[in-house]
N, C-alpha and C positions, 0 to 999 in steps of 0.2 A: 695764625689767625686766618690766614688767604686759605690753608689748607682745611679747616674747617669749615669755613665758606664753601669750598667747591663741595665736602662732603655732606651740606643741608644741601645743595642745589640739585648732587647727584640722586639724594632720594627721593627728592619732590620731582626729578624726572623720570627714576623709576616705577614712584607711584601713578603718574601722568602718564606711562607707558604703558602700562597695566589697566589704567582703568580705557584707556582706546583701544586696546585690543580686546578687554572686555564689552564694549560697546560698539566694537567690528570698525575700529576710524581705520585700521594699520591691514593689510592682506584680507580686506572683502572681497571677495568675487563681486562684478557687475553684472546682472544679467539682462543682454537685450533682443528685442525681437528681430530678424530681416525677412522681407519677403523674398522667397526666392524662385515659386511658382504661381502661376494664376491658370485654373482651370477653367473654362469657360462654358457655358450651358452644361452644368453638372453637378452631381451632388455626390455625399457619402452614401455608398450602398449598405453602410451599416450604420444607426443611431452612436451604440455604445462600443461596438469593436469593428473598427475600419483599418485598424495595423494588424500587420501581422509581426509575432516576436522579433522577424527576422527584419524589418521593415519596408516590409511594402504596403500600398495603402490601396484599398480599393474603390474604386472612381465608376460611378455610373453617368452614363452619357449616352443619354435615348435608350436602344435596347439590347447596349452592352455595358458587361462591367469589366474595365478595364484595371488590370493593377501594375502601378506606380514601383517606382524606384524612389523613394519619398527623398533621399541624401544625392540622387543624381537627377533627378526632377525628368526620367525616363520610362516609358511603356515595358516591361517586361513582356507582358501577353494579357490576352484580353478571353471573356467568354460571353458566347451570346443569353441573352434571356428572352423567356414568353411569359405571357401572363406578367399578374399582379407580385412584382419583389417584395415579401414576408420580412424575409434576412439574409443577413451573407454574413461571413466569417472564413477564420483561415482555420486549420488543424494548427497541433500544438507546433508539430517541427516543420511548418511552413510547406509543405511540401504538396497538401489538399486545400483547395478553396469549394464552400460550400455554399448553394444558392437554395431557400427556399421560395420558390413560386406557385400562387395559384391561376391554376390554370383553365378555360372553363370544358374541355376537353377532358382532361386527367386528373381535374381537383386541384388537391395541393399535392407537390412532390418534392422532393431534395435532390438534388443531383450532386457529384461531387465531381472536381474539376483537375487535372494535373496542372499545378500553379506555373510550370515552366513552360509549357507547350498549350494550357489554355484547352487542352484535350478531355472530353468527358470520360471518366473513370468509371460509373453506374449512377443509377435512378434509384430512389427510395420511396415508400407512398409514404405521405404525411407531411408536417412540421419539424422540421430538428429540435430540439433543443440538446444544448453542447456544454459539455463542460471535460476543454482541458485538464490532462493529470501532471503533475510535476514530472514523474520520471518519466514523459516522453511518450508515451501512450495517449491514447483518447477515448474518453467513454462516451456513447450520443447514445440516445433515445428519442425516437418519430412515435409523435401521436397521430397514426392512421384517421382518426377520428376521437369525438371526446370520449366515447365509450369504450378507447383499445389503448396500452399502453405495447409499443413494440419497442424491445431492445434490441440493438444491432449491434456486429463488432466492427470497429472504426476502420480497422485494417482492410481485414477483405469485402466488408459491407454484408452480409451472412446475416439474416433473421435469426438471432437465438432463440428470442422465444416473444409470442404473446399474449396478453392477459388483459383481465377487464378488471376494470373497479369494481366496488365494491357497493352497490345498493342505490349510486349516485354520480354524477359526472361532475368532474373539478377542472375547474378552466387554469390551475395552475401549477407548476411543477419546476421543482428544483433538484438536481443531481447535485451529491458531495462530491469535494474537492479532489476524491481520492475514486470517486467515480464506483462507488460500492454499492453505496443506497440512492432511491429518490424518493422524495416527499409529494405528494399531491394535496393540495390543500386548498380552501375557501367554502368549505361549509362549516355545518356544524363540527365535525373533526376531522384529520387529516388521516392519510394512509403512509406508510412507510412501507416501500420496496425494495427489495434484493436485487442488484441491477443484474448479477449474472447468472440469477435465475427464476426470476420473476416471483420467488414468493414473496409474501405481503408480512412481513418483519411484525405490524403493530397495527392499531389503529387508534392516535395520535386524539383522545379525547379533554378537552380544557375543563378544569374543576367550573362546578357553577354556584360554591358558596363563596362569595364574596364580602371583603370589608365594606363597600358603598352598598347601598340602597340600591339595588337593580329597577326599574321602570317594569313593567307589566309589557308594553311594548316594546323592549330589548330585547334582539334576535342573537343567541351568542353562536359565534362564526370566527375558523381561523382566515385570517384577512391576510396573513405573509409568513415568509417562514425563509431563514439563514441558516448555513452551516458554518460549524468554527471553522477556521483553518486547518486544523487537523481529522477535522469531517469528525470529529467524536459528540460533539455536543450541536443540537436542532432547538434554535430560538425561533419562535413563533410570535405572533401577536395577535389579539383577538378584538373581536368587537366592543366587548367593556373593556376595554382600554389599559387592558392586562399584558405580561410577557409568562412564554410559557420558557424554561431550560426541560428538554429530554435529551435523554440518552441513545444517540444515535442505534446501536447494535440492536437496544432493547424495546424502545420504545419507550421506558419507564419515566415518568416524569420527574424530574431534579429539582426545579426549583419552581415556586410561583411570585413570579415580584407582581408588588403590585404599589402603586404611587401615582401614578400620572390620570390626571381627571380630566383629559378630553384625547379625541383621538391619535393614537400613534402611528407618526409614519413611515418613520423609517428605522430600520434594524441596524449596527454594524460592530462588529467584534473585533478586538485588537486585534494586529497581525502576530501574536504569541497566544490569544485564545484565551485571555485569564480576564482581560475584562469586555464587555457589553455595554454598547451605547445605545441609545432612544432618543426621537425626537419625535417630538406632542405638538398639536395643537394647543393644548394649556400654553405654550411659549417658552416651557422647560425642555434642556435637553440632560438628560442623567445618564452617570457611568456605572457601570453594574461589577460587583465578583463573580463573577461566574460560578466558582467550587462552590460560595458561599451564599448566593441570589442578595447580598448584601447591599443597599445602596450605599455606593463610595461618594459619589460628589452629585450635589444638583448644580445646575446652571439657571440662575437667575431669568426668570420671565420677566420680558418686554413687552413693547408695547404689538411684537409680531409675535404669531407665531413659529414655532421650528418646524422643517423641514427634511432638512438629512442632517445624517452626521458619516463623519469619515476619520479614519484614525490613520496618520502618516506611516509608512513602511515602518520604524523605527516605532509606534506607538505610546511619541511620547508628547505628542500635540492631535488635536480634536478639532477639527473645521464642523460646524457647525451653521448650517445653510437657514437663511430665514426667507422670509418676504420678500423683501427687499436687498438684503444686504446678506454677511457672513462673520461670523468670530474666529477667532481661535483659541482652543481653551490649552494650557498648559497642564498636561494630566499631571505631573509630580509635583507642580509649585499648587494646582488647584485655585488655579484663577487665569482671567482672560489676559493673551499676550498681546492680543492685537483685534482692534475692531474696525471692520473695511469701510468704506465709502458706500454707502449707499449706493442702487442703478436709479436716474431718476426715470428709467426705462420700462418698469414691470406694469403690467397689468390692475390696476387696483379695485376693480370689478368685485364685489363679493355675489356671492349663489350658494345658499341653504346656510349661510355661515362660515361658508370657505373663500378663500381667495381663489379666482381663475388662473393665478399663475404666479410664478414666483423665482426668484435667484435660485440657478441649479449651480451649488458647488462641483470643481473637480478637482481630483488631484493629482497630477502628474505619477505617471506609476515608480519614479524614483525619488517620489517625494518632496522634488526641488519647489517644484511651481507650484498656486494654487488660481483658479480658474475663477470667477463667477460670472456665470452668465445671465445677462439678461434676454428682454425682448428685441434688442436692437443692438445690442452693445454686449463686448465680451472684455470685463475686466481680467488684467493678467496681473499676477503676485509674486513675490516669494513665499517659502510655505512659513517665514515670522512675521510676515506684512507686508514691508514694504515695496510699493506699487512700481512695477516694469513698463506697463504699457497699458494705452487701452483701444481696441478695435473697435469701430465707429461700424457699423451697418452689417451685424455680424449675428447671428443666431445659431440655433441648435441645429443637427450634431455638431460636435467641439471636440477633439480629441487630441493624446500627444502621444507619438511613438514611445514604444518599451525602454529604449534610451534616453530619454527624455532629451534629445537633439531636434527634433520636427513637434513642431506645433501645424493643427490644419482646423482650418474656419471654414465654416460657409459663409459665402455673403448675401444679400438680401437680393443681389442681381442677377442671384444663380449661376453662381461661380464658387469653385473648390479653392482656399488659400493655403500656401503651406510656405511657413514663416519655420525658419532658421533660429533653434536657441542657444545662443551664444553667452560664453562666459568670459569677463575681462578682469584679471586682480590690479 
């Protein structure tokens, strides 16, 4: 009898074992913030990339930008600036730092920088724009002006070649991943270029029969434009509130979704490339097949708008940025796993029908953390909800080194923070 006893109690404790570790009671990680430097009258010299892989982080103070030891909270080397700062960024193998300045002298120009000795490498005329390759290479292109597309080679900095648009100037442009082609795009259709050797691949024009009822005064315009990960497939979005799939090499059009009834804002493709997300003004955010332009899941409209959407390393969770606040949608279960806290911080102002401003999601590049910032305040996550901290007097840029170990804030006093992420089981 005693012995069948222990053997109902032993199950009910295996079952109780199972279900805590299914619900994370038994070997969670804890994840906490610490502050471990405070930079004073200074800010990020970059919005969106202020680490470099290797990490270091670059710090502007008055009219240098100095870069950081971000894990020893030390000056490696510094370089000076003139002129109005554009951008800065590192090269892929840490080894170049890139400033664009304009200047009223020289206009705008690029300079590139030895990261260890803070020593100038050469001058470029134009704007960079950059886009890191996986194997260790770098491919940039400087717009001289809106009328000249110039390709450079990253290494020796070497003019290859340059070319003009085509009938029209586009104020925007994106290189593939793989650094082969670039897209220009925000009119009526976009161009598709050959990076390494400037011919003009396609020209990137959107169907203009539509399911809706077009207005008479509807201007159709490519408004933005993503590469897959694999740099094979170019999602666009246009002004009727369309998604275009082309085929990178060709130009050829792939697919045309169409669903979402107010305007869309933001693009983002799983990190394997097979599905495509959207976020609308209508207050839906939708996942797309890519092969198939098929819509897989919609995401229920609220009483906000969407704003971005972001697909975790592993693409199997969707942070989905609103107004005010953030979801996360569970791609295989196909429903929301966790819905944040509202900031009571943002902006509520509307202009033409829009909001002045809104929670910018981020997501930690190894997927751990998830970010939302507001106007005053920077809430911190885990990437299935539950809440780590939250920074009191902190605004945009916001970023987190490539190892997800440094988290760095601005604060509203004009100071650079950089908080220690720390993990305890």
């Amino acid at each position: 009898m005693q012995s069948r006893s222990l053997s109902v109690w032993s199950k009910i404790l295996s079952v109780f074992i199972i279900l805590a570790a299914t619900l994370g009671c038994f070997g969670q990680a804890k994840t906490s913030l610490k502050l471990i430097k405070t930079i004073s009258n200074a800010e990020l010299a970059s919005w969106d990339r202020p680490f470099s892989r290797q990490g270091l982080l670059a710090v502007r103070t008055g009219n240098v930008v100095q870069l950081w030891d971000a894990q020893t909270g030390t000056v490696r080397s510094s370089v000076p600036l003139q002129g109005k700062l554009l951008d800065a960024f590192f090269s892929n193998d840490g080894e170049t730092f890139f400033t664009s300045n304009k200047e009223k002298s020289t206009g705008v120009t690029t300079k590139l920088w030895n990261v260890q000795t803070g020593q100038l490498k050469t001058t470029l005329s134009g704007l960079l724009i950059y886009q890191p390759i996986s194997k260790g290479l770098d491919a940039f292109m400087s717009l001289a002006d809106r009328n000249e597309l110039k390709f450079w080679n990253a290494q020796t900095g070497e003019l290859t070649k340059t070319v003009r648009p085509y009938k029209d100037n586009f104020s925007n442009s994106k290189i593939s991943f793989d650094g082969r082609r670039v897209i220009r795009y925000g009119d009526k259709k976009g161009f598709l270029w050959e990076t390494d050797t400037g011919r003009l691949v396609a020209e990137l024009k959107p169907p203009e029969q539509r399911d809706i009822l077009i207005p008479w005064y509807a201007d159709l315009k490519l408004w933005g434009a993503v590469f897959s990960p694999d740099s094979k497939v170019i999602a666009t979005e246009d002004s009727l509130n369309s998604i275009e799939l082309w085929d990178a090499e060709t130009g050829r059009l792939l697919a045309f979704l169409q669903g979402h009834n107010s305007t869309i804002y933001a693009l983002s493709f799983s990190p394997d490339g097979k599905l495509l997300a959207s976020a609308s003004r209508d207050g839906t955010a939708r996942i797309w097949e890519v092969q198939t332009g098929r819509l897989i899941d919609r995401v229920k409209a609220g009483k906000e708008i969407a704003t971005r959407v972001i697909f975790n390393p592993e693409g199997t969770l969707l942070a989905i940025g609103y107004h005010t606040h953030a979801k996360i949608w569970d791609v295989s279960r196909a429903q929301v796993r966790a819905t944040l806290t509202p900031h009571a911080d943002v902006n509520k102002m509307v202009l033409f029908g829009s909001y002045l401003d809104s929670v910018e999601p981020l997501l930690s590049p190894q997927g751990k953390l998830l970010l939302t910032i507001g106007n005053k305040s920077v809430k911190v996550w885990t990437i299935t909800g539950e809440p780590v901290m939250t920074i009191d007097a902190a605004h945009l840029p916001v970023s987190v080194s490539a190892d997800d170990k440094v988290l760095v804030t601005t604060s509203r006093n004009g100071s650079v923070l950089l908080w220690a992420i720390e993990e305890e089981t």
